[in-house]
C-alpha positions in Angstrom: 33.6 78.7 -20.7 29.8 78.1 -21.3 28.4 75.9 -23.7 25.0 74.7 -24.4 23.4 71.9 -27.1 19.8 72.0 -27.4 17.1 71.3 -30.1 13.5 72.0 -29.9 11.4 71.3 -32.6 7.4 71.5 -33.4 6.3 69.0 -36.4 4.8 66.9 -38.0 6.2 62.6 -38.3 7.4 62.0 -42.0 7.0 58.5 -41.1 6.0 55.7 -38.6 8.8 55.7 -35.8 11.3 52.5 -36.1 11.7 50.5 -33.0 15.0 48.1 -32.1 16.8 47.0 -29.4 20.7 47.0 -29.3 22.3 44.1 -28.2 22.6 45.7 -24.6 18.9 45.2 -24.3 18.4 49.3 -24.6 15.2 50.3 -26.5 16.2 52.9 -29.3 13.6 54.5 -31.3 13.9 56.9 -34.9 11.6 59.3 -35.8 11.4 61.7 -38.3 10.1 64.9 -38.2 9.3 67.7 -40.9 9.2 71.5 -39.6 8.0 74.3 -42.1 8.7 78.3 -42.3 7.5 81.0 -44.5 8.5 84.3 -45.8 8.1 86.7 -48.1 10.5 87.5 -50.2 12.3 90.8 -51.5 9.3 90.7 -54.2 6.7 90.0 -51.6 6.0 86.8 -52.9 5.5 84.1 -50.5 7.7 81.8 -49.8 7.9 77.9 -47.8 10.9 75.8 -47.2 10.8 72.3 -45.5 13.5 70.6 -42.9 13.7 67.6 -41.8 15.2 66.4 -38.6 16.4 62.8 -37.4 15.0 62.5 -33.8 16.3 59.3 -31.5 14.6 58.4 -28.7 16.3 55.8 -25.8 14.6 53.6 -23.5 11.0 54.3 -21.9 10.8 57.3 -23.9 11.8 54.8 -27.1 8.7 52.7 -25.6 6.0 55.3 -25.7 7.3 56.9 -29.2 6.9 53.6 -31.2 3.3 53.1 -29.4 2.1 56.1 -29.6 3.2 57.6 -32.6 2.4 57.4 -36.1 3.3 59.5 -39.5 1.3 62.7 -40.0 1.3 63.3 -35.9 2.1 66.5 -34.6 5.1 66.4 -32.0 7.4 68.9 -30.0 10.4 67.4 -29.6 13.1 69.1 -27.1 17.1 67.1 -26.8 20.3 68.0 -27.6 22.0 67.4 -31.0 24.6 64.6 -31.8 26.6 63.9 -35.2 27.7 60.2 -35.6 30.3 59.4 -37.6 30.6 55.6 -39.4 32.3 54.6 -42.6 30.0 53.0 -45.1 30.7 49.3 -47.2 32.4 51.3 -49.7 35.3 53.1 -47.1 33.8 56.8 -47.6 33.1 58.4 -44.0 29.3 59.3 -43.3 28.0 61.4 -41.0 24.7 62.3 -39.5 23.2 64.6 -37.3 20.5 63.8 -34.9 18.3 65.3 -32.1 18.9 62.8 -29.0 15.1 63.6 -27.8 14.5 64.1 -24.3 11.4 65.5 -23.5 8.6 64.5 -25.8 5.3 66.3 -26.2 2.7 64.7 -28.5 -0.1 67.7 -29.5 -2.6 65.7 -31.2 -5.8 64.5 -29.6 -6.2 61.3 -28.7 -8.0 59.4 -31.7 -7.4 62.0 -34.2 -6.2 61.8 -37.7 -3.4 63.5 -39.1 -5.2 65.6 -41.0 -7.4 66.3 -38.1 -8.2 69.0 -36.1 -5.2 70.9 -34.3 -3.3 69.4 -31.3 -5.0 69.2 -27.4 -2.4 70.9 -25.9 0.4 73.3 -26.5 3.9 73.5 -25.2 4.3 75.9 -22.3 7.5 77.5 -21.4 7.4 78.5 -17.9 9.6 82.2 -19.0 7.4 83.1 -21.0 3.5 84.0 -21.2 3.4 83.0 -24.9 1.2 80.0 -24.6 -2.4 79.4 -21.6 -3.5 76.3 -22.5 -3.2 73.5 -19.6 0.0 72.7 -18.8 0.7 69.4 -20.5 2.5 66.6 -19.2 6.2 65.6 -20.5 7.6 62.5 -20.8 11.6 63.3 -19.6 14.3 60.6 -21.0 17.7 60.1 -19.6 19.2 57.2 -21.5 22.0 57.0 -19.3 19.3 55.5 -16.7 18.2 51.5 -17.2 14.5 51.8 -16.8 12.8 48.3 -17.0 9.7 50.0 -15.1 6.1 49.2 -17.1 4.5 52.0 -19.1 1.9 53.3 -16.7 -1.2 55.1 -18.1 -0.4 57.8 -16.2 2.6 58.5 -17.6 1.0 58.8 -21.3 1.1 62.6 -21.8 -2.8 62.6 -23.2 
């Protein structure tokens, strides 16, 4: 049987990300990120609904996030989504759903505001002929890896 998990969003940070380490020494990072769609509706008026989506990020990725990023910054996030389950101080079950990111692409320019101009480069998806700008580079995560290596300039995705 086939299965597949995978998230890919294309927002905007509803806040500054929140860096930690866990007692194992891991980096973990938590983002959030708005996405918007519109419609019209039977009426033809036009309408605009808002999600929002809990990203984590792990280790070097985790690094570059909470460096990097800041609320109002335009993001494409690609991972695979995971529900965690805990029971709060007052014994009722919680749950929350997240999108473990793994490939990160940041689309605002270097230096510019969030209410700046639009991002300097675009996701590109090899299948299709959708997007031509530059091909960008991604930052790939793999928390199951323990990467102690130094950020590198190079590996800073603007």
């Amino acid at each position: 049987m086939f299965s597949l998990n995978r998230a890919a969003i294309l927002g905007n940070l509803t806040r500054d990300p929140e860096m930690r380490q866990i007692p194992s020494g891991q980096k973990v990072c938590t983002l959030g990120v708005a996405t918007n769609r519109q419609w019209n509706d039977p009426a033809g008026q036009k309408q605009e609904a808002t999600e929002f989506h809990n990203v984590v990020a792990w280790g070097r990725l985790a690094e570059i996030c909470g460096q990097y990023l800041t609320k109002g910054k335009k993001v494409y996030i690609e991972g695979r989504l995971q529900t965690r389950e805990w029971e709060g101080q007052d014994g009722i079950k919680r749950y929350r759903t997240e999108i473990v990111a793994e490939n990160l692409i940041m689309l605002d320019r270097a230096g510019a505001s969030a209410a700046g101009a639009s991002g300097a480069s675009a996701f590109q998806n090899k299948t299709t002929s959708a997007f031509v700008p530059p091909e960008p580079k991604t930052i790939q995560n793999d928390p199951s890896e323990n990467r102690d290596d130094e950020i590198r300039v190079e590996d800073i995705p603007f």
